[in-house]
Every structure is written in C-alpha cells, then in structure tokens.
C-alpha positions in Angstrom: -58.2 27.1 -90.4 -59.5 26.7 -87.1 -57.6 25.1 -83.6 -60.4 23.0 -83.6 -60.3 21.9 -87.1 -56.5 21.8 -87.0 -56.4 19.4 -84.1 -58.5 17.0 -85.7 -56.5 16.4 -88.9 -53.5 14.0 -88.4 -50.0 15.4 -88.0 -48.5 16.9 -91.1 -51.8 17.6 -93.0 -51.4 21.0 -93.1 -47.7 20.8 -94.2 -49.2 18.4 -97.0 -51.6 21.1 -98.1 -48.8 23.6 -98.1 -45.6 21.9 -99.5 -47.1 18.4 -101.3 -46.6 15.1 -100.1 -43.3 14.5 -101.0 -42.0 18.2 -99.4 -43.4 17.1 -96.6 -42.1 13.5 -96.4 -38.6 14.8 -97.3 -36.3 13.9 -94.6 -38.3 10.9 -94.0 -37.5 9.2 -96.8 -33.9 10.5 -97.2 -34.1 8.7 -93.8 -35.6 5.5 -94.9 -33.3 5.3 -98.0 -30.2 5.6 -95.4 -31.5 3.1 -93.1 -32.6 -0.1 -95.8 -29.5 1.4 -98.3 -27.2 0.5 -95.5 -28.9 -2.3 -94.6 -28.8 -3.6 -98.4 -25.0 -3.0 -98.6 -23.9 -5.1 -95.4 -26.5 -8.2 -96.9 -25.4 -7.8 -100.5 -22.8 -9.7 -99.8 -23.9 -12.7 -98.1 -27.6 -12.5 -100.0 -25.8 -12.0 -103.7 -22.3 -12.2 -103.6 -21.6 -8.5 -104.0 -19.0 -7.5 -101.7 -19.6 -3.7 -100.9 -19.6 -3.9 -97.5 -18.0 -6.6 -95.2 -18.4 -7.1 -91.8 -21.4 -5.9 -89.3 -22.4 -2.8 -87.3 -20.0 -3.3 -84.4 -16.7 -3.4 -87.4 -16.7 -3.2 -91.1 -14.9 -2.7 -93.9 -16.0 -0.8 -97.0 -14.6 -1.7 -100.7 -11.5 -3.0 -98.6 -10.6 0.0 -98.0 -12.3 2.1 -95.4 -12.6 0.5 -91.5 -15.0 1.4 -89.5 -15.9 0.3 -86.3 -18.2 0.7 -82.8 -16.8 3.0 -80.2 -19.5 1.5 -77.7 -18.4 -1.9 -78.5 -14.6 -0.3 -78.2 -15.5 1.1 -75.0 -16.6 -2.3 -73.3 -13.9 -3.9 -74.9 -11.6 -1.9 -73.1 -13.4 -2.4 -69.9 -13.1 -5.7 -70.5 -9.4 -6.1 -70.7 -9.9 -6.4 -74.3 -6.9 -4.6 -76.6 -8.3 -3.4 -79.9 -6.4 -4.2 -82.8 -5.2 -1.3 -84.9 -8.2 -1.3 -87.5 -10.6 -1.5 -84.7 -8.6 2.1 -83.8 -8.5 3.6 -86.7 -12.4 2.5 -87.5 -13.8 4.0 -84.1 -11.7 7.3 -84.6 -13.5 7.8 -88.0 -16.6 7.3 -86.8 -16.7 9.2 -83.5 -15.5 12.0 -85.9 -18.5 11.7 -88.3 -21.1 12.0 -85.7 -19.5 14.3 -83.8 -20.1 16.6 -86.8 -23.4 15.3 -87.4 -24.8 14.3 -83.9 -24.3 11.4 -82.5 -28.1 10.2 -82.2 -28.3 10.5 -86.1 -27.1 7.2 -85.3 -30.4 6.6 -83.9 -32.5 7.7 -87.4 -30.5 7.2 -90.3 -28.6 3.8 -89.4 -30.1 1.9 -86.7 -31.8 -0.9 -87.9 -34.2 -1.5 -84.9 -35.3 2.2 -85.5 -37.3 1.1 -87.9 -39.0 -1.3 -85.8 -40.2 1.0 -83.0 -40.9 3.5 -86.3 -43.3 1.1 -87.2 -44.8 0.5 -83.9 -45.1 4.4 -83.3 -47.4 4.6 -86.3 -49.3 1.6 -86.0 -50.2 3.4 -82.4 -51.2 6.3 -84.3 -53.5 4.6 -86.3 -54.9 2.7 -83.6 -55.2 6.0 -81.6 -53.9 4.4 -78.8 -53.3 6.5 -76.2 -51.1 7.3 -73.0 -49.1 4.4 -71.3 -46.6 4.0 -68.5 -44.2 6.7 -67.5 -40.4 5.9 -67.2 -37.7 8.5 -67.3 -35.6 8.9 -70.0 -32.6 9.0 -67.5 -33.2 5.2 -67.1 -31.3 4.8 -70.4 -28.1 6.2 -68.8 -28.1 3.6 -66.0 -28.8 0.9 -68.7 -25.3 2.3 -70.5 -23.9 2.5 -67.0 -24.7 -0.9 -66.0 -23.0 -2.2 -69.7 -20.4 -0.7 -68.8 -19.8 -1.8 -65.1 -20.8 -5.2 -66.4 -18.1 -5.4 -69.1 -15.3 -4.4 -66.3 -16.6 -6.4 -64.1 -17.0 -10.2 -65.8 -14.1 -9.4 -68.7 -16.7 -10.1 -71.3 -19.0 -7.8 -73.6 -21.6 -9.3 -72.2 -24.6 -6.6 -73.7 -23.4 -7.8 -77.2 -25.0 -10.7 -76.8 -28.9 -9.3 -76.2 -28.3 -5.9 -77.8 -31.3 -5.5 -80.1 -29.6 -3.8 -82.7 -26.6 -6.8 -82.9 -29.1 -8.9 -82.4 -31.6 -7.6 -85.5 -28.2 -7.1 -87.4 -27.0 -11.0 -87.1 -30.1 -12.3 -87.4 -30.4 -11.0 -91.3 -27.1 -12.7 -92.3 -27.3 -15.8 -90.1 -31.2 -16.5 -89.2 -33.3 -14.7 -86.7 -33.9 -17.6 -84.2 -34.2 -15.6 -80.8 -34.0 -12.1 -82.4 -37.5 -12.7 -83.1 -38.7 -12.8 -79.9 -36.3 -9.8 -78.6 -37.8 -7.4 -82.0 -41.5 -8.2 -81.5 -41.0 -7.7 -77.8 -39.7 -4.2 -78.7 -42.3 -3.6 -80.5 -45.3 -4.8 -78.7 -43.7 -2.9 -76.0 -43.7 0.5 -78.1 -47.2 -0.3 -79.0 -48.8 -0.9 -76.2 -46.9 0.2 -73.3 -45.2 3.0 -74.0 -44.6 5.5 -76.9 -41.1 5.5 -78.1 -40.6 3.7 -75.2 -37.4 1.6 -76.2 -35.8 3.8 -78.2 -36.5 6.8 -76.2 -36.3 5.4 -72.3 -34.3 2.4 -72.5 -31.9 2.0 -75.0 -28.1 2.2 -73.9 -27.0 2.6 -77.5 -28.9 5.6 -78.0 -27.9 7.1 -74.7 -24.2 6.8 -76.0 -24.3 8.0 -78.9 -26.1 10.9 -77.3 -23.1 11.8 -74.9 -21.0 11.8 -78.3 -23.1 14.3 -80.3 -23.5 16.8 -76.9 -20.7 19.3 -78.8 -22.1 18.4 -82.5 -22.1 21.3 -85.4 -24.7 20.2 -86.9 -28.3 20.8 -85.2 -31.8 21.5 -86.5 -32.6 25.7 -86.4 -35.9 27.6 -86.1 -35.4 30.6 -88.4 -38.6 31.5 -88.3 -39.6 30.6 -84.6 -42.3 33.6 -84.8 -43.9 31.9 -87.8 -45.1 29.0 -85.3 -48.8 28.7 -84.6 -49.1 26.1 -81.9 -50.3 23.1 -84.7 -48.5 20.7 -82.3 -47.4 19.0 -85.8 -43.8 19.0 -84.4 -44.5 17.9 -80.9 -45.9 15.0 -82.0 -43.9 13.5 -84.7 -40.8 14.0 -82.8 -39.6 10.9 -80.8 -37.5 13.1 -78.1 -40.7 16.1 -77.6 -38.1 17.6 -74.7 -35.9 18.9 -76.9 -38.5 20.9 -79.0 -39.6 23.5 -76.5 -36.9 25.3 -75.1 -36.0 26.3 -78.5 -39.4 26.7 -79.9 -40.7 29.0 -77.0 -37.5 30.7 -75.8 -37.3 29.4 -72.5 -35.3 31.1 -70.5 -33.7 32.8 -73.3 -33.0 29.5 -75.0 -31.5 30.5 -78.7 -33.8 29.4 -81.8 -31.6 26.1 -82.1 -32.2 22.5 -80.6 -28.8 22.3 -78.3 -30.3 19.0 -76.8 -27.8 16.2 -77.8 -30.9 13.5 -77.8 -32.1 15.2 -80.8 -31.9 12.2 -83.0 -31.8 14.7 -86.4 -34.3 13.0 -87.9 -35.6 15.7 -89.8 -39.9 14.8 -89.1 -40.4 18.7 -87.2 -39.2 19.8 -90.7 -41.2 17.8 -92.9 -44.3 18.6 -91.1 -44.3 22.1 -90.3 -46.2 24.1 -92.5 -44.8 27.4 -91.6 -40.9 26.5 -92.1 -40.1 27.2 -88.4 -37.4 24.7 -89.0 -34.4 23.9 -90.9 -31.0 22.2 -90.2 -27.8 23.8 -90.0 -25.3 24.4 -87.4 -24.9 25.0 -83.5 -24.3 28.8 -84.2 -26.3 30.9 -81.6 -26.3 33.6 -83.8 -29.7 35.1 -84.2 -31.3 34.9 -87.3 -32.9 37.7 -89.1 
C-alpha cells in the first residue's frame, strides 16, 4: 500500500484489514464496557433498587463492604480544614494503590464519565473533518489543579466540587441534570469546535492529578516491535495525549521502547489500531526487548 493511499483511509483501516474489526476495537470496547458498567452499578440503585454500589465518585461503598473514596477530593478537604473520617482513609488509600499500579490517568479512560463526552466530540470532529483550532498548553491543567487547591485552603470550602464536570455529570444522573447540561454540552462544543481534546487534555485539573499519581506506575503500554512501525500515523492520531507517543516510538534521545509519560491515559486505541503490533501493554521495565 502506498503513503498516499494509506493517508487517505481513516485511522485504523489498515489494522481492520489486518486483525478484524473487533481485534482492532479491542481495548476500546473493554474501555467502553468499564466506563457505562461502572456507571450502571452506581445508578442501579437509585434507577432499580439494586444496591451494588452506594454512594458517588468522590466516596463509595461496594456490597457494604469495600470503601472507596477521592484522593483529590481528600486532598482539598484537607486544605480546607476538613478531617476525613476513617472510611474516607481507608477508601483513598485503596485507590491511590490501584492506580498507582495501573496509572493514574486510566482514571481518565476507563472510569471517567465525562470521557465519554469529549470521546464523542473527538469523533464527531473526525467525521466532520474539522480541522486545527486554538493552541493552549497542556501545562494550563496544572495551574487549574493548583488554583483548586490554593482555593480550597484559602476559603475552607471544596469549592471545585461544586462545577467539576465529572461531579457534576455524576449527580446529575441520580438527581436531574439541571445546570450539568449546560456545563457537558459546553465541554463538548468546546472539544468540537475549538479545540481537540481540548478539555480533557488542556484543562482538566482531575486529569492532571491523577497524572502526578500514576508518574511511578508499573503498568505502561510497550513497543516490542518499535522497528515494525511504518509511519501510518494510526497511533498519533487516535491517541488523545500524541506527546507521549514519540519519544518512545522514535528513540529520542535514547528513550527506551516504553511510554514513561504519566499523561498516558492507558487507553489502549495505539494498540487497537496498529497494524504492525508495535504495541502492547505491560510494565515500566526498561529492559530491551528482543
């Protein structure tokens, strides 16, 4: 196949050809399951009286028996003069240990609910064939977690609870959307039309925490078979965070055949679409492969 023929066709089309539809939609709709499955078990109570899962995003408790809990929402609550209550302790330390196996921006692609929002918004773009939009840095996100923070200390309160999309999105299944509405379609005419990825991957101060909690993860996607690439592009432009792609793909500066960047979000799309298998997940080992 041609460069010029290969450019033309839409990301993953060769992967398609290669592995099937399904091989190469995989982690895609392992993801999807995890997002609406865990979704389904916090409104199965409310919506049908089945009790799996009580509680929200910020604290919850599973069959009664296992707490978990925020460690952002932990974090300003502590700024805020705010003493957590055991539970809330015990909940936080089980899940800063889960995604600091598994990254912390998996947080990102298999639970947030708003992800699949600015998913949606991403591919309607595609489709469209929109192109280009404004340029923000992707730093901006860590002054929007600084500014929580230094907002929390300062007024006592957790103030960003009360306009973070996610707790927003989150609430307004069990009790109503009301203003969520207008805070999701924002966030997604804004991904749409002004910038790709552009709340998820410039602005939100969720992400960027759960980042700085996955930087020393074990678990990170590997490129066996680096040499195998042929510059498709598939993986650039499926991924939501392209920056972390390269260094590992194209050795820069020695850079082992791993993705060490913690704002990988692990969502597994450079896998499903690669036709030559350059990827894979496994673990931070810098071993080199043979």
């Amino acid at each position: 196949m041609s460069a010029g023929t290969t450019h033309s066709l839409r990301p993953g089309a060769e992967a398609i050809a290669s592995k099937g539809w399904l091989g190469a939609h995989k982690w895609l709709l392992l993801r999807r399951t995890s997002q609406i499955g865990i979704l389904l078990a916090f409104l199965a109570g409310p919506w049908f009286g089945l009790w799996l899962v009580k509680g929200n995003l910020s604290f919850s408790y599973t069959l009664n028996t296992l707490p978990l809990a925020d460690p952002y929402l932990l974090l300003q609550g502590l700024l805020a003069g705010q003493m957590p209550e055991r539970l809330a302790l015990i909940g936080v330390a089980i899940v800063l240990t889960f995604y600091l196996l598994v990254g912390g921006r998996s947080f990102c692609s298999w639970v947030c609910p708003v992800n699949l929002v600015t998913d949606a918004a991403n591919w309607l773009r595609s489709r469209l064939g929109l192109k280009g939009g404004a340029h923000l840095s992707r730093n901006v996100r860590y002054w929007l977690l600084a500014t929580t923070l230094i907002t929390a200390a300062a007024t006592g309160t957790i103030a960003w609870e009360m306009v973070n999309p996610v707790s927003m999105l989150h609430r307004g299944l069990f009790f109503g959307m009301g203003a969520a509405w207008l805070v999701i379609i924002t966030i997604f005419l804004f991904d749409l039309f002004v910038m790709r990825h552009g709340w998820c991957g410039h602005l939100c101060p969720v992400g960027a925490f759960y980042s700085l909690v996955g930087r020393a993860s074990l678990t990170r996607v590997r490129l066996p078979a680096r040499d195998a690439c042929n510059d498709c592009m598939d993986c650039f432009a499926v991924c939501p965070e392209q920056q972390v792609i390269r260094p590992a793909l194209k050795a820069i500066n020695g850079h082992p055949p791993v993705i060490l960047d913690s704002n990988c979000t692990h969502c597994g799309r450079c896998i499903d679409v690669c036709s030559k298998d350059v990827f894979r997940f496994g673990t931070r080992s810098i071993t080199p492969s043979h």
